[in-house]
PDB file of N, CA, C and O in Angstrom:
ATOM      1  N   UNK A   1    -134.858  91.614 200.750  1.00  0.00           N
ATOM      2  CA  UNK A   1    -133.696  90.766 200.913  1.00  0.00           C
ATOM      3  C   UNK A   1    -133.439  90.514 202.388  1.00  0.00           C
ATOM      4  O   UNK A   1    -133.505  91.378 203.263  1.00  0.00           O
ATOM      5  N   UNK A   2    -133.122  89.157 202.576  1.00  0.00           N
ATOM      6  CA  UNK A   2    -132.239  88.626 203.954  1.00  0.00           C
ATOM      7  C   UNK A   2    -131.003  88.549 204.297  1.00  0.00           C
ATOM      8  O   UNK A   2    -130.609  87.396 204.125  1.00  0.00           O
ATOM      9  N   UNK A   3    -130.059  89.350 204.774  1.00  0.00           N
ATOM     10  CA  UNK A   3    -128.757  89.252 204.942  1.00  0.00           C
ATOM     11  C   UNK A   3    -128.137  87.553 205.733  1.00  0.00           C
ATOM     12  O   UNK A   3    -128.216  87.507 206.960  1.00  0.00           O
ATOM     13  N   UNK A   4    -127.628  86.420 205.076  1.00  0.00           N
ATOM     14  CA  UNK A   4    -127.296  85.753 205.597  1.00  0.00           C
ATOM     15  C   UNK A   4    -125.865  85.151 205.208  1.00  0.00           C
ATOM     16  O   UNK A   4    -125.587  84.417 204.260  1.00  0.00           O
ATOM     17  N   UNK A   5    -124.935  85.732 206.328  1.00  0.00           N
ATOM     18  CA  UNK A   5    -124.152  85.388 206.703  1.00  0.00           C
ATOM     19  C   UNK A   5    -123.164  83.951 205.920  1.00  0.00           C
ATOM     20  O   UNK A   5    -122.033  83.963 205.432  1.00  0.00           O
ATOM     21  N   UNK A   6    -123.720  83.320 206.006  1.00  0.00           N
ATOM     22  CA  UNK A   6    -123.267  81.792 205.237  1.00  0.00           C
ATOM     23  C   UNK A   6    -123.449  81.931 203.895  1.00  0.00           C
ATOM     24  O   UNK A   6    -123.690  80.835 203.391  1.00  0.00           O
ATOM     25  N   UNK A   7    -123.433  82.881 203.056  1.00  0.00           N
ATOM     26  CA  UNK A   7    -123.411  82.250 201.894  1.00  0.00           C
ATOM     27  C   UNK A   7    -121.862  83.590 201.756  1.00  0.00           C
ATOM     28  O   UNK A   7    -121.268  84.385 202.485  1.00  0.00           O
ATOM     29  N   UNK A   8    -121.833  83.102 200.327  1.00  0.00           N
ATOM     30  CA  UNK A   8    -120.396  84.335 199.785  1.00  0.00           C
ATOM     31  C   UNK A   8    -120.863  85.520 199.219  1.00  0.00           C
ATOM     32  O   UNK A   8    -121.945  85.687 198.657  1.00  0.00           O
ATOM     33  N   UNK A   9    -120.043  86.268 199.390  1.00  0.00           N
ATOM     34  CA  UNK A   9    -120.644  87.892 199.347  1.00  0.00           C
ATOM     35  C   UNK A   9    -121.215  87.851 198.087  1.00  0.00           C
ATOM     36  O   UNK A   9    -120.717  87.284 197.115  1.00  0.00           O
ATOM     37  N   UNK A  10    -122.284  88.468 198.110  1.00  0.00           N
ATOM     38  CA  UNK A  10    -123.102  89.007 196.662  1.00  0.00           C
ATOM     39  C   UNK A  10    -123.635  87.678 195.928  1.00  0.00           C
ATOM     40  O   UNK A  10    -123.793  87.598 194.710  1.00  0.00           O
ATOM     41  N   UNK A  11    -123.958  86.363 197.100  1.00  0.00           N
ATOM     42  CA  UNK A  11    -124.428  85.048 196.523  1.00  0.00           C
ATOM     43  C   UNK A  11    -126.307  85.531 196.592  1.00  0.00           C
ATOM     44  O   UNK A  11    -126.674  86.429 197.350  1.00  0.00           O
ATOM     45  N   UNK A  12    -127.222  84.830 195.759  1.00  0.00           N
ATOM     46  CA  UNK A  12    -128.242  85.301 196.240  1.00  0.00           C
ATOM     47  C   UNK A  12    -129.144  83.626 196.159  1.00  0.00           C
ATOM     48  O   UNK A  12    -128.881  82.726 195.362  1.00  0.00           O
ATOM     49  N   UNK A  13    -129.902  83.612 196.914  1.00  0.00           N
ATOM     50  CA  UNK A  13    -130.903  81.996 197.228  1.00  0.00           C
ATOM     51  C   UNK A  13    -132.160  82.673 197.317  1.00  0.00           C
ATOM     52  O   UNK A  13    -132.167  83.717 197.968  1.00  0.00           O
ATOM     53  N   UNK A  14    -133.515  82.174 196.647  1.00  0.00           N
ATOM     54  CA  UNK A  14    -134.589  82.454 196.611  1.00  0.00           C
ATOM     55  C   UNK A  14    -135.367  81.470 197.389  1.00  0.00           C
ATOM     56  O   UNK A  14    -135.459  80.278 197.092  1.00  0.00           O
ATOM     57  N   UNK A  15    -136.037  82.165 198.618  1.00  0.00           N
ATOM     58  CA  UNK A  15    -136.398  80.572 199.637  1.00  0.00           C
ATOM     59  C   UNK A  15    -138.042  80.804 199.107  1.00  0.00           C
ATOM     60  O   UNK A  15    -138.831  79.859 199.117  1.00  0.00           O
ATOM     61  N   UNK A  16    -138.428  82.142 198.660  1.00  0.00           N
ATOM     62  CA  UNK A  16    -140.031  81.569 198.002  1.00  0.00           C
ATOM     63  C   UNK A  16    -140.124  82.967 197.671  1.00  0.00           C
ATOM     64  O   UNK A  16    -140.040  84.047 198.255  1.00  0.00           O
ATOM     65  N   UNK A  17    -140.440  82.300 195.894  1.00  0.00           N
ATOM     66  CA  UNK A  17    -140.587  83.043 194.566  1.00  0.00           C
ATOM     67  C   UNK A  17    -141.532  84.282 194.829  1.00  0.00           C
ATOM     68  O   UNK A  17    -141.215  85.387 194.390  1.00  0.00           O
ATOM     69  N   UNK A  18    -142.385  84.141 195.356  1.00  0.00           N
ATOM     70  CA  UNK A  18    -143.736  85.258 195.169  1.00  0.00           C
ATOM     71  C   UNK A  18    -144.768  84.858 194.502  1.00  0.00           C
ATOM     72  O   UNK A  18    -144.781  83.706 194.069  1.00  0.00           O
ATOM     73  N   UNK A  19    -145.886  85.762 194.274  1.00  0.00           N
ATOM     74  CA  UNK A  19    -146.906  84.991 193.564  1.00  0.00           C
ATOM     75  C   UNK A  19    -147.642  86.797 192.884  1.00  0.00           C
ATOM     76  O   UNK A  19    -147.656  87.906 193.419  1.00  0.00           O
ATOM     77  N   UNK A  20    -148.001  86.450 191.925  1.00  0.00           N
ATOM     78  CA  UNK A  20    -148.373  87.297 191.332  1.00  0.00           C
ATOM     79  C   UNK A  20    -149.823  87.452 191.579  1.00  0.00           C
ATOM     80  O   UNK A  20    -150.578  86.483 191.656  1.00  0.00           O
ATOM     81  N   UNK A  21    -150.354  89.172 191.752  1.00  0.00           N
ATOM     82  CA  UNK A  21    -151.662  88.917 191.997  1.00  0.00           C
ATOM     83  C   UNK A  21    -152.806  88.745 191.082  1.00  0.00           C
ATOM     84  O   UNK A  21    -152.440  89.022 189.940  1.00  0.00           O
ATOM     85  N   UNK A  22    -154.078  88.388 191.134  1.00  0.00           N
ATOM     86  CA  UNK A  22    -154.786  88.039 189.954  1.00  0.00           C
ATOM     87  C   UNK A  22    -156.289  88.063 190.385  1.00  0.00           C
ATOM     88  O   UNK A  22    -156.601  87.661 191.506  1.00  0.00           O
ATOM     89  N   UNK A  23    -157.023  88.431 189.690  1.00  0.00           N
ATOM     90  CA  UNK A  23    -158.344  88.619 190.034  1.00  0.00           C
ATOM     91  C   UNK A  23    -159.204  87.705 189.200  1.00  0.00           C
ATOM     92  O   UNK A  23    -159.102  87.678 187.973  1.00  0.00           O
ATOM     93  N   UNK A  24    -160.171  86.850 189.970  1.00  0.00           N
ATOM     94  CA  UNK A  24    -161.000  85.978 189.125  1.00  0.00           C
ATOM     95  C   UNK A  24    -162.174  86.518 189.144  1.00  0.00           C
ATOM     96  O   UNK A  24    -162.701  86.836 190.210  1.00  0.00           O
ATOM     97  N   UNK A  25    -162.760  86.702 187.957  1.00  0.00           N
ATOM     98  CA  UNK A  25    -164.246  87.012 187.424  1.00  0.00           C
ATOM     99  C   UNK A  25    -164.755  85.366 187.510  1.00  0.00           C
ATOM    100  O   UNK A  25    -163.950  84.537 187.086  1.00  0.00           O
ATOM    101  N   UNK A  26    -166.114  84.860 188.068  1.00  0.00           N
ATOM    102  CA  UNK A  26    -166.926  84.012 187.604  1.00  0.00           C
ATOM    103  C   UNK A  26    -168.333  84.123 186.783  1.00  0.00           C
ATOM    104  O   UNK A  26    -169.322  84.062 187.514  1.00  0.00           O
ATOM    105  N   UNK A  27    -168.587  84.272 185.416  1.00  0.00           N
ATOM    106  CA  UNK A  27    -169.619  84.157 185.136  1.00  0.00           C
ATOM    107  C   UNK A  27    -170.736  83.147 184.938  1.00  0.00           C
ATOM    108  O   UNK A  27    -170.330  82.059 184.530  1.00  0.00           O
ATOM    109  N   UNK A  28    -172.273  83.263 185.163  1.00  0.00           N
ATOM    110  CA  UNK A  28    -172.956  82.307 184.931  1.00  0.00           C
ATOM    111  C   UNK A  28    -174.150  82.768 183.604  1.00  0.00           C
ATOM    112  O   UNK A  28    -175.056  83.531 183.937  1.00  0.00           O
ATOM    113  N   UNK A  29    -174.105  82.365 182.409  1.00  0.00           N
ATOM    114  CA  UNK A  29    -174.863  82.566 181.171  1.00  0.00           C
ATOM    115  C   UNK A  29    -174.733  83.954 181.173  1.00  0.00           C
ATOM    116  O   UNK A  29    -175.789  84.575 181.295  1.00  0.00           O
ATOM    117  N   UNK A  30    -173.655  84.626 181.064  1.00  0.00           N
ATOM    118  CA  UNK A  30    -173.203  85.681 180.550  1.00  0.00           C
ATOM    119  C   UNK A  30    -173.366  86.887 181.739  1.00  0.00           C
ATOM    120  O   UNK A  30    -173.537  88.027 181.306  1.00  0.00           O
ATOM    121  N   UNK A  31    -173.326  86.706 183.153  1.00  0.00           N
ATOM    122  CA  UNK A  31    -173.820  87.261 184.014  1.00  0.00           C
ATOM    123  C   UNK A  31    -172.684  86.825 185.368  1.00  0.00           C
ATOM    124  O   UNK A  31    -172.378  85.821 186.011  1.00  0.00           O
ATOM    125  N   UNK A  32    -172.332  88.243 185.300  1.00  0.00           N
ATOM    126  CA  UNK A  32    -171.472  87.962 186.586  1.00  0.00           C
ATOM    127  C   UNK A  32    -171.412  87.578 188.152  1.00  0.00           C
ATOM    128  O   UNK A  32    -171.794  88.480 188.897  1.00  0.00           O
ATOM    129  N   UNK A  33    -170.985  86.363 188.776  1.00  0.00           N
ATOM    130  CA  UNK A  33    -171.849  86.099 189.902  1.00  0.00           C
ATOM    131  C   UNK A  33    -170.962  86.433 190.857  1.00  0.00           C
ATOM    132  O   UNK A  33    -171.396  86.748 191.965  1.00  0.00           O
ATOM    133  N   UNK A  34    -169.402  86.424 190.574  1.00  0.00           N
ATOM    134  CA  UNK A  34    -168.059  86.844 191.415  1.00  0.00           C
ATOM    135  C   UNK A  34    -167.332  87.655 191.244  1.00  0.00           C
ATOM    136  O   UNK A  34    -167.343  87.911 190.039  1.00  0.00           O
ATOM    137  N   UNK A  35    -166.444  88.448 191.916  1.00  0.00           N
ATOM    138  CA  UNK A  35    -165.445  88.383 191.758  1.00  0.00           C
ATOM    139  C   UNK A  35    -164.349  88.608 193.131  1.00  0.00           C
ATOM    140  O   UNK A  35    -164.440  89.348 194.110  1.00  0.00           O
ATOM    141  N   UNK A  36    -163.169  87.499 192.662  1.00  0.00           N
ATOM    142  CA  UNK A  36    -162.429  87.817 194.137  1.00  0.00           C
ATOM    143  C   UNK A  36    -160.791  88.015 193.355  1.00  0.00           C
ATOM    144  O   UNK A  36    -160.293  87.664 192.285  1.00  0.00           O
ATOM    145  N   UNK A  37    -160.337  88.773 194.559  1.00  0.00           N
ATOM    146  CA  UNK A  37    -159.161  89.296 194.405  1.00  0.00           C
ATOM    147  C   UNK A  37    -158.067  88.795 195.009  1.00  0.00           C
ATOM    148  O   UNK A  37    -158.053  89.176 196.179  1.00  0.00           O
ATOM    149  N   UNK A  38    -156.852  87.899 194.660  1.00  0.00           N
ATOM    150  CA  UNK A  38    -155.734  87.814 195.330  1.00  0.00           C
ATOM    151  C   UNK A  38    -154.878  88.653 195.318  1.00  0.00           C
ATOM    152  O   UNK A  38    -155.022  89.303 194.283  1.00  0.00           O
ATOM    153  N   UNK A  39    -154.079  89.004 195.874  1.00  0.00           N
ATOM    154  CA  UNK A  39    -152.987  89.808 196.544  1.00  0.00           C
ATOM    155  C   UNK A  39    -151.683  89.435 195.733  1.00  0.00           C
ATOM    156  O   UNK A  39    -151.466  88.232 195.875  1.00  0.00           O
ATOM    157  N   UNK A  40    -151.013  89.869 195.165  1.00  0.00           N
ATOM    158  CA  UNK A  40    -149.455  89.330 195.278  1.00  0.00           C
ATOM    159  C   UNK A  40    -148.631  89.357 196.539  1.00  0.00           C
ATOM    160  O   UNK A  40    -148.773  90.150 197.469  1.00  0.00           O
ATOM    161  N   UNK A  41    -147.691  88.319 196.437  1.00  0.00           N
ATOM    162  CA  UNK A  41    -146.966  88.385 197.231  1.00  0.00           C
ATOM    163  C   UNK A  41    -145.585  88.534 197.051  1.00  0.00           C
ATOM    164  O   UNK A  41    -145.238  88.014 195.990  1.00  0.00           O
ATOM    165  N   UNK A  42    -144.638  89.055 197.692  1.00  0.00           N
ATOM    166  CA  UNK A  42    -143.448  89.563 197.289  1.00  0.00           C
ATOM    167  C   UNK A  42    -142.358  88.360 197.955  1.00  0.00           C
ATOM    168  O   UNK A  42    -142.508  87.777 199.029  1.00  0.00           O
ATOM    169  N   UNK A  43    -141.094  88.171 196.849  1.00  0.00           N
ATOM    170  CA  UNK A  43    -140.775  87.273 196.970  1.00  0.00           C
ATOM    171  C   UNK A  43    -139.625  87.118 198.036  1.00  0.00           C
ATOM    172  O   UNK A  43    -139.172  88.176 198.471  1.00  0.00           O
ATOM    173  N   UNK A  44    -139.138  86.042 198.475  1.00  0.00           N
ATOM    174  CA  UNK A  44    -137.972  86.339 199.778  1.00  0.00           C
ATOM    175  C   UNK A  44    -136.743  85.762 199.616  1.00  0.00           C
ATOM    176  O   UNK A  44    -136.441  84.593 199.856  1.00  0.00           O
ATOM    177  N   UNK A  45    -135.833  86.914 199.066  1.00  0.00           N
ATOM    178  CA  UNK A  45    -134.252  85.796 198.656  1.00  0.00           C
ATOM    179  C   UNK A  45    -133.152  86.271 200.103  1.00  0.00           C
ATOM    180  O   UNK A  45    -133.228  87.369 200.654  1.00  0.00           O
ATOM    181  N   UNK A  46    -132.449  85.474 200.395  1.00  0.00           N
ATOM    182  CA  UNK A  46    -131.258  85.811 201.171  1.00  0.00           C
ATOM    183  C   UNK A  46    -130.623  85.986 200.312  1.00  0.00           C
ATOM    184  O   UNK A  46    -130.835  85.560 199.177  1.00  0.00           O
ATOM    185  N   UNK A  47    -129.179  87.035 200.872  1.00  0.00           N
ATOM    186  CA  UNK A  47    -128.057  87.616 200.112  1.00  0.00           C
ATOM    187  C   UNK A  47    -126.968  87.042 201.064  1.00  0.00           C
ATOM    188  O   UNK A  47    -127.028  86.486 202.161  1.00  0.00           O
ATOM    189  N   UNK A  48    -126.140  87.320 200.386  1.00  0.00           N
ATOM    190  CA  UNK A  48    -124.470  86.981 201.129  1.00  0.00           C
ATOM    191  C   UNK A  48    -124.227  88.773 201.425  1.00  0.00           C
ATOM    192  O   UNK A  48    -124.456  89.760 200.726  1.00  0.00           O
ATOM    193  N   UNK A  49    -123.793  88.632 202.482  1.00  0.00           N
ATOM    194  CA  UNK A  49    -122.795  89.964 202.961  1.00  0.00           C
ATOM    195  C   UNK A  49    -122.214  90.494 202.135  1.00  0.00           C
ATOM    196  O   UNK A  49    -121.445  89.895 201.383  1.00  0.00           O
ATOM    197  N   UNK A  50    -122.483  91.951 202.074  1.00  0.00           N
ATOM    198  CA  UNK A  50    -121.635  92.868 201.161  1.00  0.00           C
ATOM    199  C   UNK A  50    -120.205  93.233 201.197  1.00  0.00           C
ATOM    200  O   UNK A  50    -119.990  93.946 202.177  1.00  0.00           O
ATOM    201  N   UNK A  51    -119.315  93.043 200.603  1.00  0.00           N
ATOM    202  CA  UNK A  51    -117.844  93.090 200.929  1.00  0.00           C
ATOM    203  C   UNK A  51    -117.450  95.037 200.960  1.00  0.00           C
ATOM    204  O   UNK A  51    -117.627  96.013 200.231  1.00  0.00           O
ATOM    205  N   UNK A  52    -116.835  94.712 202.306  1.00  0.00           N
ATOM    206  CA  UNK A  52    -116.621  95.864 202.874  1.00  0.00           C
ATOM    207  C   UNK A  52    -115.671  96.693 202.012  1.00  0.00           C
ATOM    208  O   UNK A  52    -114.516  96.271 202.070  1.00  0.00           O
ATOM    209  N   UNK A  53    -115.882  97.966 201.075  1.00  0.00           N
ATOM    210  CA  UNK A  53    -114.910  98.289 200.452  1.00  0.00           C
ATOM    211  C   UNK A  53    -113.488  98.874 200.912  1.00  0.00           C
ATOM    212  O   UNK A  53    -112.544  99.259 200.222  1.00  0.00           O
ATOM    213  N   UNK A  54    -113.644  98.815 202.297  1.00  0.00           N
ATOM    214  CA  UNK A  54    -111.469  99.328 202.652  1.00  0.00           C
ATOM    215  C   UNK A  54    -111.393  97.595 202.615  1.00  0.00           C
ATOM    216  O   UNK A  54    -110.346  97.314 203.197  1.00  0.00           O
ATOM    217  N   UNK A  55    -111.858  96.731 202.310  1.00  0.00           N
ATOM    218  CA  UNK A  55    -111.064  95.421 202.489  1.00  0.00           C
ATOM    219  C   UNK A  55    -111.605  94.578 201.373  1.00  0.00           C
ATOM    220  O   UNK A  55    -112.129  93.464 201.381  1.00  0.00           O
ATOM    221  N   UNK A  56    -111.300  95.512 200.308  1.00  0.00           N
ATOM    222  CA  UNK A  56    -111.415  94.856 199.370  1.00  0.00           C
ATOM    223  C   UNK A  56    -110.019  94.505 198.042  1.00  0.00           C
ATOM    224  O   UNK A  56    -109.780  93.781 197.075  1.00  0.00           O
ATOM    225  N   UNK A  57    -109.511  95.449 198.752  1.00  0.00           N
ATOM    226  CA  UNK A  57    -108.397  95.468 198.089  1.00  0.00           C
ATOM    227  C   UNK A  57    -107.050  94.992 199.123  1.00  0.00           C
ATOM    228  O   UNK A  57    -105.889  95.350 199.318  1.00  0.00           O
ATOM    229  N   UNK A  58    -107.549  94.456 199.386  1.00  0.00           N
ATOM    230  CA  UNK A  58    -106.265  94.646 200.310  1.00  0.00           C
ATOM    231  C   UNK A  58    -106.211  92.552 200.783  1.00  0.00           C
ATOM    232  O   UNK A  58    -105.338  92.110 201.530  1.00  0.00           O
TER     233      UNK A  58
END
């Protein structure tokens, strides 16, 4: 998470989802000629500021 300021406390915005990782096998006539591996990637949301609890009541 990104702490940003401009939004309202406990708002949340996803500026990029993530990607899940996945591995491709290529075969040729039943015979494996590849394989490559992507990575996941983890996703990136900003948050709104956490409301301070002595000023929450008040």
């Amino acid at each position: 998470y990104v702490e940003n300021r401009d939004l309202k406390p406990g708002e949340k915005v996803v500026l990029d989802p993530g990607k899940e990782g996945v591995t491709v096998r290529v075969y040729r006539n039943d015979e494996l000629i590849s394989t490559d591996t992507y990575e996941a990637e983890s996703s990136i949301v900003q948050i709104g500021p956490s409301i301070d609890p002595d000023k929450r009541n008040k």
